[in-house]
PDB file of N, H, CA, C and O in Angstrom:
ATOM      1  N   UNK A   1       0.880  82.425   0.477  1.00  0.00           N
ATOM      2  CA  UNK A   1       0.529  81.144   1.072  1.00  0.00           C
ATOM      3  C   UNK A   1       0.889  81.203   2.552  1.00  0.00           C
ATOM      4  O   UNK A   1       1.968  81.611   2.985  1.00  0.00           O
ATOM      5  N   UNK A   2      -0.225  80.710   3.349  1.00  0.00           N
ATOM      6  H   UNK A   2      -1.101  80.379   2.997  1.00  0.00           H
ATOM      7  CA  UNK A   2       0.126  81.031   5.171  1.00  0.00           C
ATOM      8  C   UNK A   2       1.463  79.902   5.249  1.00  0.00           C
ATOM      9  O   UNK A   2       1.924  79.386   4.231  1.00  0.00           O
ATOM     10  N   UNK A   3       1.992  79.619   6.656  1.00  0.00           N
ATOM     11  H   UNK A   3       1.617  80.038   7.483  1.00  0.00           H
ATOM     12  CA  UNK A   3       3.147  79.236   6.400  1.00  0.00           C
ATOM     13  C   UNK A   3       2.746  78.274   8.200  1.00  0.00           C
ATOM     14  O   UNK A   3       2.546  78.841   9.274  1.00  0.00           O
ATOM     15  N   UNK A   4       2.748  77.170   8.010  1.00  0.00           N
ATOM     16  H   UNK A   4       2.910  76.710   7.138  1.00  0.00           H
ATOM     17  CA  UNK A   4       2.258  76.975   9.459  1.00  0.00           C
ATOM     18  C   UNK A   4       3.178  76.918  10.590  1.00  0.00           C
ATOM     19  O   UNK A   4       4.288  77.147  10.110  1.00  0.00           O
ATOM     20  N   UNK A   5       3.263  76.766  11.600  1.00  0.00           N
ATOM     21  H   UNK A   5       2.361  76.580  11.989  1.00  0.00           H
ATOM     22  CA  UNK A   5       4.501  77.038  12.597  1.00  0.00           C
ATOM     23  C   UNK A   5       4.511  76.262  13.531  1.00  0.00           C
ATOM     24  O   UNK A   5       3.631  76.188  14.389  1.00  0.00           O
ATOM     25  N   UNK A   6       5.745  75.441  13.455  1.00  0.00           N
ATOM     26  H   UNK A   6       6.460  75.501  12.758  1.00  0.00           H
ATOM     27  CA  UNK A   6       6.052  73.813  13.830  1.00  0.00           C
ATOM     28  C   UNK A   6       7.299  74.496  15.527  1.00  0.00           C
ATOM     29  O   UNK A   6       7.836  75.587  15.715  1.00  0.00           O
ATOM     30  N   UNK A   7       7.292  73.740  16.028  1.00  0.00           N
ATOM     31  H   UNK A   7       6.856  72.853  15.875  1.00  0.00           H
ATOM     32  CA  UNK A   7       8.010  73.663  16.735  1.00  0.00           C
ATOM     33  C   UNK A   7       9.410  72.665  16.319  1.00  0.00           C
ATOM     34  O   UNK A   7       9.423  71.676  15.586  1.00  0.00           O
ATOM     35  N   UNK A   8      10.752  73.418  17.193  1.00  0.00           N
ATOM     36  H   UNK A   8      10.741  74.221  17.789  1.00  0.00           H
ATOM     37  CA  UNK A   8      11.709  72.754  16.384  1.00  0.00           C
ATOM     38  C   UNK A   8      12.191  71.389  16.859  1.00  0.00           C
ATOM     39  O   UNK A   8      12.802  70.610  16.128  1.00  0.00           O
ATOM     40  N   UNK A   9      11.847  71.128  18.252  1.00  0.00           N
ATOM     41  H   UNK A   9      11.350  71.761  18.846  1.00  0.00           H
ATOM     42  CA  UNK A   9      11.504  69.801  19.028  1.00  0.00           C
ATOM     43  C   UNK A   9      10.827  68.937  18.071  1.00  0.00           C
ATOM     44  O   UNK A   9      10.982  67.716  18.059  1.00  0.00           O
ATOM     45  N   UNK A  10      10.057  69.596  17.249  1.00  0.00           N
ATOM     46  H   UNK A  10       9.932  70.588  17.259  1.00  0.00           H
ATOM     47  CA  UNK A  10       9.049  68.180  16.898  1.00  0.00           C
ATOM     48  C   UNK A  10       8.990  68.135  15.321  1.00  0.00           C
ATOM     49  O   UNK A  10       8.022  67.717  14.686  1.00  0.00           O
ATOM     50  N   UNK A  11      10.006  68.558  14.847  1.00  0.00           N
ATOM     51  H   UNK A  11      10.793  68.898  15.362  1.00  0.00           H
ATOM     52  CA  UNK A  11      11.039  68.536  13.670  1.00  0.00           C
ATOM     53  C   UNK A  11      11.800  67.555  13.796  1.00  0.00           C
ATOM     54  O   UNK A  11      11.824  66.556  13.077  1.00  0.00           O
ATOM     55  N   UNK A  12      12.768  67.896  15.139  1.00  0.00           N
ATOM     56  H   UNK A  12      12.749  68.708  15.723  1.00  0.00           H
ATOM     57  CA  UNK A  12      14.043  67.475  14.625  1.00  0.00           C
ATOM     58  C   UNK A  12      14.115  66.027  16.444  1.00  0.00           C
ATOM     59  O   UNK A  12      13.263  65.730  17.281  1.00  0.00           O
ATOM     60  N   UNK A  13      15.087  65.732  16.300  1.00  0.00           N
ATOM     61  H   UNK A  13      15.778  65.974  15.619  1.00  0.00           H
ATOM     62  CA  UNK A  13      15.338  64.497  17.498  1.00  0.00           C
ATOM     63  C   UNK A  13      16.768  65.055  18.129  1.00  0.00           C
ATOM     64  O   UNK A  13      17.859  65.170  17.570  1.00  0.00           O
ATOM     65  N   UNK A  14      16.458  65.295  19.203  1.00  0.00           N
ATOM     66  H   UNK A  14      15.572  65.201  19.657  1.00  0.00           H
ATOM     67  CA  UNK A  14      18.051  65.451  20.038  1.00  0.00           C
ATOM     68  C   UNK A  14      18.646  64.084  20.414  1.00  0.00           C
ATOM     69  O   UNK A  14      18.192  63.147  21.070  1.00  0.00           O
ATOM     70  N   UNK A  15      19.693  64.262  19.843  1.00  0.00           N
ATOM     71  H   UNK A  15      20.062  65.023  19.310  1.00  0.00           H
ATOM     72  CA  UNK A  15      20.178  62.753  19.850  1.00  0.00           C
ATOM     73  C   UNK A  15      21.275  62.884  21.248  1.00  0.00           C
ATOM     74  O   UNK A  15      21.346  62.123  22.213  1.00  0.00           O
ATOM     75  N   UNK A  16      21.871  63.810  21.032  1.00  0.00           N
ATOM     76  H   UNK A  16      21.814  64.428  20.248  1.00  0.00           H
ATOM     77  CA  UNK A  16      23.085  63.929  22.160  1.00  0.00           C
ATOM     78  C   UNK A  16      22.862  65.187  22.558  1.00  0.00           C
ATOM     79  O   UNK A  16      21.882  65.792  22.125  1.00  0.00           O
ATOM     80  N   UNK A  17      23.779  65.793  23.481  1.00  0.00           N
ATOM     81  H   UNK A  17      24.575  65.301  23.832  1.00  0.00           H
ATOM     82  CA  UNK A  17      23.927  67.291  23.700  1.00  0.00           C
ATOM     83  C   UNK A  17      23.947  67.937  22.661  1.00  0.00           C
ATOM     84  O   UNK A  17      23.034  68.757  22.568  1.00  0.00           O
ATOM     85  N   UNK A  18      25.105  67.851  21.284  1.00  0.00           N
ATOM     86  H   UNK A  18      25.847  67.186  21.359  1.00  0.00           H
ATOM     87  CA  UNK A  18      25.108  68.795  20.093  1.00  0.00           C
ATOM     88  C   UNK A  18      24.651  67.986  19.126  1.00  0.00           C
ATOM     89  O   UNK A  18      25.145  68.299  18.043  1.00  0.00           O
ATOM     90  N   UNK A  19      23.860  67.011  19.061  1.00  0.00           N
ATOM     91  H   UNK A  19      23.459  66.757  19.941  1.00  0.00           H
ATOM     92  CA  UNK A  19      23.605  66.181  17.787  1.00  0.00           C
ATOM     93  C   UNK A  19      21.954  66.141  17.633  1.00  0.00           C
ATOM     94  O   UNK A  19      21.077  65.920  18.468  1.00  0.00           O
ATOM     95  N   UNK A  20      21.906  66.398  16.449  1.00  0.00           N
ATOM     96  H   UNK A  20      22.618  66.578  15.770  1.00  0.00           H
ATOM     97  CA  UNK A  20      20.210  66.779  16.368  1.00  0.00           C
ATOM     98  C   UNK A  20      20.054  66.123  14.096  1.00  0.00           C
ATOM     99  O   UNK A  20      20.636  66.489  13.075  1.00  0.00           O
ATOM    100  N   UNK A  21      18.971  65.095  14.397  1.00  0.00           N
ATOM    101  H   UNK A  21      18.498  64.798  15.227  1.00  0.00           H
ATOM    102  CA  UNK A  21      18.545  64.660  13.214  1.00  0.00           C
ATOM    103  C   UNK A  21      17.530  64.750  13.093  1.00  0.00           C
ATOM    104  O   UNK A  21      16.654  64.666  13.955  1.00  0.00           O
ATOM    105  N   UNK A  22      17.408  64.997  11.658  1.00  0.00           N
ATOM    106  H   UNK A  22      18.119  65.065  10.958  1.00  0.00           H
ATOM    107  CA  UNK A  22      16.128  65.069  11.437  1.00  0.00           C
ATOM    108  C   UNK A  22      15.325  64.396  10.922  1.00  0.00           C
ATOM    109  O   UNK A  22      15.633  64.160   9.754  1.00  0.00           O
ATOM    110  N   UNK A  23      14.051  63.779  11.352  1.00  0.00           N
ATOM    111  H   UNK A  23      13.800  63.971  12.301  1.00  0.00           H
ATOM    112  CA  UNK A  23      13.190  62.307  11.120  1.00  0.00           C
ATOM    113  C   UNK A  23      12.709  62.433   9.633  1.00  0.00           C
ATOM    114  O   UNK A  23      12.610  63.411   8.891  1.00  0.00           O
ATOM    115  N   UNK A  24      12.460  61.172   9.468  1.00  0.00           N
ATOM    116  H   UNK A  24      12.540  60.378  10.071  1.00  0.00           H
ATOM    117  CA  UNK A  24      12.373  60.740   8.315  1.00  0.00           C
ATOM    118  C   UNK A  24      11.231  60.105   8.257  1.00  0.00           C
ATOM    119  O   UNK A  24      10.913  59.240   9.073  1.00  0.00           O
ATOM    120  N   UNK A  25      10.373  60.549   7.100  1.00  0.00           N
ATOM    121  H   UNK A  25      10.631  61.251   6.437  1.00  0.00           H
ATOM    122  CA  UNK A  25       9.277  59.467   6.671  1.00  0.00           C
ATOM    123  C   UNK A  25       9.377  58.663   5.670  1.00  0.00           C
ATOM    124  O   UNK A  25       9.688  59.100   4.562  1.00  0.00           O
ATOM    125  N   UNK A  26       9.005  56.688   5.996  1.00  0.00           N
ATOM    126  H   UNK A  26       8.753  56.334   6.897  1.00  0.00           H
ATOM    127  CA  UNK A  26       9.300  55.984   5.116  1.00  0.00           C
ATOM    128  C   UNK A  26       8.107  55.866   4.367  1.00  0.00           C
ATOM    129  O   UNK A  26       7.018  56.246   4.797  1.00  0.00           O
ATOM    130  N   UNK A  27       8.230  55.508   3.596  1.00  0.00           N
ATOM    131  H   UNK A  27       9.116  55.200   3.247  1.00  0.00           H
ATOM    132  CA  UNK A  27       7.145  55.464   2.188  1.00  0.00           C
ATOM    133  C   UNK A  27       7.310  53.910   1.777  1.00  0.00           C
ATOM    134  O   UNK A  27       8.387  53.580   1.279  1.00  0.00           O
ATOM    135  N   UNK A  28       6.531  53.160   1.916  1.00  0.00           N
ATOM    136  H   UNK A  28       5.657  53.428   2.320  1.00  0.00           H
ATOM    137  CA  UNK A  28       6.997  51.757   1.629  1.00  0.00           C
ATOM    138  C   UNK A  28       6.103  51.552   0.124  1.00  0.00           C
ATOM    139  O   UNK A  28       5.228  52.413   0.027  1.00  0.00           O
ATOM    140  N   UNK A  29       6.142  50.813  -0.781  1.00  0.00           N
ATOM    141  H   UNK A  29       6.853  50.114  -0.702  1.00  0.00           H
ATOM    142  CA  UNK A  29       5.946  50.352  -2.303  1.00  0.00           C
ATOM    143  C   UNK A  29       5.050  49.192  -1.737  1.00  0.00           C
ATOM    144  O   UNK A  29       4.814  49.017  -0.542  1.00  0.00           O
ATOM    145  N   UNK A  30       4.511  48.296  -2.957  1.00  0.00           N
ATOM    146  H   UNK A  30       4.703  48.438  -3.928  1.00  0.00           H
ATOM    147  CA  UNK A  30       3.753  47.431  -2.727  1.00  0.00           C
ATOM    148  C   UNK A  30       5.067  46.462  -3.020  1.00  0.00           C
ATOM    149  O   UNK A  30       5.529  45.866  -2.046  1.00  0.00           O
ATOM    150  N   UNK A  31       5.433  46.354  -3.780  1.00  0.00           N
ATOM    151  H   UNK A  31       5.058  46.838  -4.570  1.00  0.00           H
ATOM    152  CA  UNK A  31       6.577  45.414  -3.738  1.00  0.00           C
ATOM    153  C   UNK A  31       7.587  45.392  -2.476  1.00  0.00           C
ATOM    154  O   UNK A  31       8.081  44.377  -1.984  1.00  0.00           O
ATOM    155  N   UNK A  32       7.736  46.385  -2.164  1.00  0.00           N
ATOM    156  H   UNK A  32       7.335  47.209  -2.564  1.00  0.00           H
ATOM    157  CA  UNK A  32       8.575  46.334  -0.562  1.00  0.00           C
ATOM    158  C   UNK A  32       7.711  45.371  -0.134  1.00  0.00           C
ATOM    159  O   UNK A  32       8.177  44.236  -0.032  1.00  0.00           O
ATOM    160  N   UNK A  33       6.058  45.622   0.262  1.00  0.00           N
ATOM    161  H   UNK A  33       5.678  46.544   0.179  1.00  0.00           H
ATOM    162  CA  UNK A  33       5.580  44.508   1.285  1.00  0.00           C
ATOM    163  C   UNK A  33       5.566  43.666   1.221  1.00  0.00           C
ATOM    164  O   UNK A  33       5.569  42.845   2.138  1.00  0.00           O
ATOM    165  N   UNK A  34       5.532  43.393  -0.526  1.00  0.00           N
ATOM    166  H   UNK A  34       5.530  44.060  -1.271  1.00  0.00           H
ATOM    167  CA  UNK A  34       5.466  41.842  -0.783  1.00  0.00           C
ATOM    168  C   UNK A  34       6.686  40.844  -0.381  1.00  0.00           C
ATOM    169  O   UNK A  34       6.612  39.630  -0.192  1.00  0.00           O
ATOM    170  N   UNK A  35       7.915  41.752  -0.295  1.00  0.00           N
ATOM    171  H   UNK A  35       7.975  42.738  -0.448  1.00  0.00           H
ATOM    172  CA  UNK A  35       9.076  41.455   0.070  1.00  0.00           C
ATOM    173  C   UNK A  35       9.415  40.870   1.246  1.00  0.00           C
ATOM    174  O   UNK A  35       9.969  39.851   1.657  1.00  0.00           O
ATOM    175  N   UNK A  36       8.758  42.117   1.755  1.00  0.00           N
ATOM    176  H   UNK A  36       8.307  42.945   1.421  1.00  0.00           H
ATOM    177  CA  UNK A  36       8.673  41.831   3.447  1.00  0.00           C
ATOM    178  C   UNK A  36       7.991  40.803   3.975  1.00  0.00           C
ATOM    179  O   UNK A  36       8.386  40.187   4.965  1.00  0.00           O
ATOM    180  N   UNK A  37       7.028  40.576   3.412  1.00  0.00           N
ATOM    181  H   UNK A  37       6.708  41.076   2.608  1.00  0.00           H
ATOM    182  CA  UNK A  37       6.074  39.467   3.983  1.00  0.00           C
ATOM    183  C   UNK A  37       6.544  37.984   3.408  1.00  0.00           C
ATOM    184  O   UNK A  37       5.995  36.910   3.654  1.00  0.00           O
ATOM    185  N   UNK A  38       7.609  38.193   2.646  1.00  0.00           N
ATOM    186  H   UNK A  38       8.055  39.065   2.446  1.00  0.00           H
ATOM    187  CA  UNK A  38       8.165  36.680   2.334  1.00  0.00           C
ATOM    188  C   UNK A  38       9.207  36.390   3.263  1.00  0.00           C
ATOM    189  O   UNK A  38       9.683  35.255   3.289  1.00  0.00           O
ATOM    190  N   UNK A  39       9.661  37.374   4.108  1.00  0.00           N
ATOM    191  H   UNK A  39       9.275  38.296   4.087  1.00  0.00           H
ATOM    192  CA  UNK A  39      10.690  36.936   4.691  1.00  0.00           C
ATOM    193  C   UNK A  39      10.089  36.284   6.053  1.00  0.00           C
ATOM    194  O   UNK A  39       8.984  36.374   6.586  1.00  0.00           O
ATOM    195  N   UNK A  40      11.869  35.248   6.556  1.00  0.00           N
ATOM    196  H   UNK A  40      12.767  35.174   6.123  1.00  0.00           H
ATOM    197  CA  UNK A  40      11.282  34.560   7.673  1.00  0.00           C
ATOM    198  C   UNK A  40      11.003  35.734   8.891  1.00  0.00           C
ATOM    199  O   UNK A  40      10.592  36.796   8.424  1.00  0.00           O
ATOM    200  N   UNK A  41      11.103  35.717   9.828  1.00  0.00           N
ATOM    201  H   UNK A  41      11.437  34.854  10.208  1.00  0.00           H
ATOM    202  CA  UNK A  41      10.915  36.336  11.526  1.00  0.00           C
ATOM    203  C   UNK A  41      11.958  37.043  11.270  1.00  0.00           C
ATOM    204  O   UNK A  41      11.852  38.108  10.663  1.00  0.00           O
ATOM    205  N   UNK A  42      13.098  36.580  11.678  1.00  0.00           N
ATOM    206  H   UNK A  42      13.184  35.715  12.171  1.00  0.00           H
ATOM    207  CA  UNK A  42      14.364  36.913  11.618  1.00  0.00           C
ATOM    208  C   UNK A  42      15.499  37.924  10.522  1.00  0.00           C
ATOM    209  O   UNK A  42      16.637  38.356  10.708  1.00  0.00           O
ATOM    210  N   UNK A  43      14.833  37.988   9.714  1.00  0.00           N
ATOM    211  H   UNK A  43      13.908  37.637   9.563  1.00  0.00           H
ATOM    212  CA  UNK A  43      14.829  38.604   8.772  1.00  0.00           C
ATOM    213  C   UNK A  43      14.078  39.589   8.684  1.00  0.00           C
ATOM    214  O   UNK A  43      14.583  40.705   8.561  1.00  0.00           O
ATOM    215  N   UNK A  44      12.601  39.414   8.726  1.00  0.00           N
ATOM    216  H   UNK A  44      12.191  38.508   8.826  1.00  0.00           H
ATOM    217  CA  UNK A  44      12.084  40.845   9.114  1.00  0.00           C
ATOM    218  C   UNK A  44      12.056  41.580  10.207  1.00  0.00           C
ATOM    219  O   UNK A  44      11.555  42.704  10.166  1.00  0.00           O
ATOM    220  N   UNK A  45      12.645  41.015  11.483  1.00  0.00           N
ATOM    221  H   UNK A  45      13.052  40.102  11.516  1.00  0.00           H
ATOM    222  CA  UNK A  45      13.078  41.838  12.465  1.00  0.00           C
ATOM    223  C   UNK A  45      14.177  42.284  12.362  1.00  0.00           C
ATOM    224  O   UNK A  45      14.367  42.899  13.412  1.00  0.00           O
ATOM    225  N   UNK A  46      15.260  42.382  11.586  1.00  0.00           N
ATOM    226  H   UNK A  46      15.105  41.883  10.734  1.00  0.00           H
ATOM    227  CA  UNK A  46      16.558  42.750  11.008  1.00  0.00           C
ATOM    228  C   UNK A  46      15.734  43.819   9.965  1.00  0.00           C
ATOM    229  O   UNK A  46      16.108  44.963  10.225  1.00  0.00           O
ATOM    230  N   UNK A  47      15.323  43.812   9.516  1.00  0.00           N
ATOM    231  H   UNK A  47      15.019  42.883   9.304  1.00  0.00           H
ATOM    232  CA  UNK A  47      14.470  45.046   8.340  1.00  0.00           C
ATOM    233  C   UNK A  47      13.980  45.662   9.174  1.00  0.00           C
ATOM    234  O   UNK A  47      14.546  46.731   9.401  1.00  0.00           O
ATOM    235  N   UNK A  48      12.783  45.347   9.994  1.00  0.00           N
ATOM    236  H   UNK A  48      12.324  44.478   9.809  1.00  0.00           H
ATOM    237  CA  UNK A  48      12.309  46.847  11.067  1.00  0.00           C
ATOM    238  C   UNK A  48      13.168  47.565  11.673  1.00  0.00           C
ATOM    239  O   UNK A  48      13.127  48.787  11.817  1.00  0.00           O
ATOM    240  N   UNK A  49      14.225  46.597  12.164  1.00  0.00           N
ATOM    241  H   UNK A  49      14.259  45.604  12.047  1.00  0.00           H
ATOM    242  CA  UNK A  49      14.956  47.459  12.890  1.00  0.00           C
ATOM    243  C   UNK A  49      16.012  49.122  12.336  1.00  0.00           C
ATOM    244  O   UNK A  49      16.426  50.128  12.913  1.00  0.00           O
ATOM    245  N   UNK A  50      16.059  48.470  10.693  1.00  0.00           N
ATOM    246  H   UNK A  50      15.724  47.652  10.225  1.00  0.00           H
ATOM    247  CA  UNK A  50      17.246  49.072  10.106  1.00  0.00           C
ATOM    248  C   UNK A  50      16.274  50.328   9.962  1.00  0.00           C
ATOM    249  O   UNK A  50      16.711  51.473  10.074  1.00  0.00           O
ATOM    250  N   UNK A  51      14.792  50.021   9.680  1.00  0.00           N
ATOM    251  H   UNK A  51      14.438  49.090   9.589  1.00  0.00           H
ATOM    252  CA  UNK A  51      14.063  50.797   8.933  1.00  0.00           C
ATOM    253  C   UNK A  51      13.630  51.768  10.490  1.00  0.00           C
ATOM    254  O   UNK A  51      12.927  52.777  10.553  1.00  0.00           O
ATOM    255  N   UNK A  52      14.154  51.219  11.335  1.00  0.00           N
ATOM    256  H   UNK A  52      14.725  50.400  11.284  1.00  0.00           H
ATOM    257  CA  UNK A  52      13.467  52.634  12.787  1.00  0.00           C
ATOM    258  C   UNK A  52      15.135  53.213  12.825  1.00  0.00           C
ATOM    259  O   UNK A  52      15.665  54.193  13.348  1.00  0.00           O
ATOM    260  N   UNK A  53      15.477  52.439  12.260  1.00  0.00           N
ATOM    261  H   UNK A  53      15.046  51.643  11.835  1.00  0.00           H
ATOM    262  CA  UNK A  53      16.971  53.264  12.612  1.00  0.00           C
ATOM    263  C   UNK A  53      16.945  54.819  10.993  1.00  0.00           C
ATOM    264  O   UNK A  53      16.858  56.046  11.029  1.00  0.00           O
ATOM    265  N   UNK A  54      17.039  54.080  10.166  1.00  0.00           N
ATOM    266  H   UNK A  54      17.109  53.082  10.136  1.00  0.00           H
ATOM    267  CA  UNK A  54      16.603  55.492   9.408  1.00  0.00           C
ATOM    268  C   UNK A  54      15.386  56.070   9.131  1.00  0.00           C
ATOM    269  O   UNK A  54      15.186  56.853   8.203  1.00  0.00           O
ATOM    270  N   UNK A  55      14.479  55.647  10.021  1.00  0.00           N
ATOM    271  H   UNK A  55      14.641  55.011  10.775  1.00  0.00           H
ATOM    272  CA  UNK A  55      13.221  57.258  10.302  1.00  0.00           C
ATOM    273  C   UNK A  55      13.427  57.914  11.110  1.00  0.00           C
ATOM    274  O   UNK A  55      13.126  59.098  11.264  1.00  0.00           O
ATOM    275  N   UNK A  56      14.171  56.971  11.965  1.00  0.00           N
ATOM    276  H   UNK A  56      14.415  56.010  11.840  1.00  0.00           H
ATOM    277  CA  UNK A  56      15.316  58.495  12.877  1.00  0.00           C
ATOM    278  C   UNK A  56      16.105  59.044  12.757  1.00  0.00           C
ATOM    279  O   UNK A  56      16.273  60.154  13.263  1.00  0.00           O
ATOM    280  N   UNK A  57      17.153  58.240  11.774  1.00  0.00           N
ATOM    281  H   UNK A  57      17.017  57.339  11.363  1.00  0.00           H
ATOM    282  CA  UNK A  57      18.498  58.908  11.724  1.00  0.00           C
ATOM    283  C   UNK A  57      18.537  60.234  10.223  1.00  0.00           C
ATOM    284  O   UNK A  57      19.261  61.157   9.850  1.00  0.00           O
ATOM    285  N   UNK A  58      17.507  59.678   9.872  1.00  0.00           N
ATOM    286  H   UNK A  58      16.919  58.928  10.175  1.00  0.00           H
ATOM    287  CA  UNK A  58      17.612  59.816   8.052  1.00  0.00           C
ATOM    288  C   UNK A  58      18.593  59.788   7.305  1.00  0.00           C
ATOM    289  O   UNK A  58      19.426  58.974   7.702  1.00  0.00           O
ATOM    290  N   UNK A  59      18.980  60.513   6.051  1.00  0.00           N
ATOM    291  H   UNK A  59      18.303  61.174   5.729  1.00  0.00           H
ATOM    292  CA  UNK A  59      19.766  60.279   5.537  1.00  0.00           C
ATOM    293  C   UNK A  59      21.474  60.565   6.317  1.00  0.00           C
ATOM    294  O   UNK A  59      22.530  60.507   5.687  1.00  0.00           O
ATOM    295  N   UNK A  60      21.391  60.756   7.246  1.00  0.00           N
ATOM    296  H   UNK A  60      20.533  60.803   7.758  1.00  0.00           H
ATOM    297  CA  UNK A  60      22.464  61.081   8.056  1.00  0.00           C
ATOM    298  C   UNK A  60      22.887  59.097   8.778  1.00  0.00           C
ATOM    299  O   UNK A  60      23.777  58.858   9.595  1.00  0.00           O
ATOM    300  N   UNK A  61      22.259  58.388   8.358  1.00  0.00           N
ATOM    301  H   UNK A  61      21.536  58.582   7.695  1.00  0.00           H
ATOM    302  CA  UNK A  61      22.352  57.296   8.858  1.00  0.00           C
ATOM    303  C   UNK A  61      23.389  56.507   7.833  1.00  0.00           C
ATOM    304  O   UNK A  61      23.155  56.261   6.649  1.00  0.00           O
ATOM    305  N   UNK A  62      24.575  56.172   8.556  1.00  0.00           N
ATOM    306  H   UNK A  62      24.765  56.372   9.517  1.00  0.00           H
ATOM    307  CA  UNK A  62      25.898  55.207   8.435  1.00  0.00           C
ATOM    308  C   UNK A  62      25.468  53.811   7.916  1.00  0.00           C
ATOM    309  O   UNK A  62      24.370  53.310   8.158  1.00  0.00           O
ATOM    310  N   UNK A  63      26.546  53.177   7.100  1.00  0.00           N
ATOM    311  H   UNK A  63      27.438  53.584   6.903  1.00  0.00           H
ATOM    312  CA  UNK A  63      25.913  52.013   6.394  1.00  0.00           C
ATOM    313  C   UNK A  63      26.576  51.291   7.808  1.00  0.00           C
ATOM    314  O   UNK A  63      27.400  51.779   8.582  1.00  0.00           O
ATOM    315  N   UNK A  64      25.710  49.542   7.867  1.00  0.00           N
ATOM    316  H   UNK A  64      25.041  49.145   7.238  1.00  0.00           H
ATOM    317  CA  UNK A  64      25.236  48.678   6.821  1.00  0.00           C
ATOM    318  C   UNK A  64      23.996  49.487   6.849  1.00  0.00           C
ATOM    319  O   UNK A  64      23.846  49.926   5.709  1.00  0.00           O
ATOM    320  N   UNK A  65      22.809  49.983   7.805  1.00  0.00           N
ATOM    321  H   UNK A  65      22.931  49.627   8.731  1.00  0.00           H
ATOM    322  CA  UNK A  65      21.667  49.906   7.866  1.00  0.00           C
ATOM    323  C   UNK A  65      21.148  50.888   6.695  1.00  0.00           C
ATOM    324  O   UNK A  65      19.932  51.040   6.576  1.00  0.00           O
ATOM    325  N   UNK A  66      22.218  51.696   5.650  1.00  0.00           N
ATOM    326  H   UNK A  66      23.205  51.573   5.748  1.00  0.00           H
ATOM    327  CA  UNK A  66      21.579  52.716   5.281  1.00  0.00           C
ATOM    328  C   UNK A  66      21.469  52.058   3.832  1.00  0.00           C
ATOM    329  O   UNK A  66      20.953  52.548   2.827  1.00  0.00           O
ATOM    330  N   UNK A  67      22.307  50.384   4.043  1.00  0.00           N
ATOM    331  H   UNK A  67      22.726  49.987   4.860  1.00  0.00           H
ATOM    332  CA  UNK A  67      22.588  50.205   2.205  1.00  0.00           C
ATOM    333  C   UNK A  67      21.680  49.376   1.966  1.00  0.00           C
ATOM    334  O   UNK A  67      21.505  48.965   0.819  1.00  0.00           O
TER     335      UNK A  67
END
């Protein structure tokens, strides 16, 4: 099987000088949206935010935002 060849920049996110994570793709459910779309403003801008915080951080991401 060919093997395709990624660059490691566009893998991973340099976060600091020695800190490097690797991105995350979210997969959202239909019930997530339905979720989402019941909430007020404020609430779902508290959810986007947590949710850009772990497609960047991934599982390397510290609670509250990870629980």
């Amino acid at each position: 099987m060919p093997l395709t060849a990624y660059a490691l920049n566009a893998i991973l996110i340099v976060v600091g000088e020695d800190a490097w994570f690797m991105a995350t793709e979210i997969i959202m459910t239909d019930q997530f949206i339905d979720w989402y779309h019941s909430l007020d403003e404020k609430d779902a801008d508290a959810v986007e935010f947590s949710l850009g915080l772990l497609e960047q951080f991934g599982v390397t991401l510290g609670a509250p935002h990870s629980s």
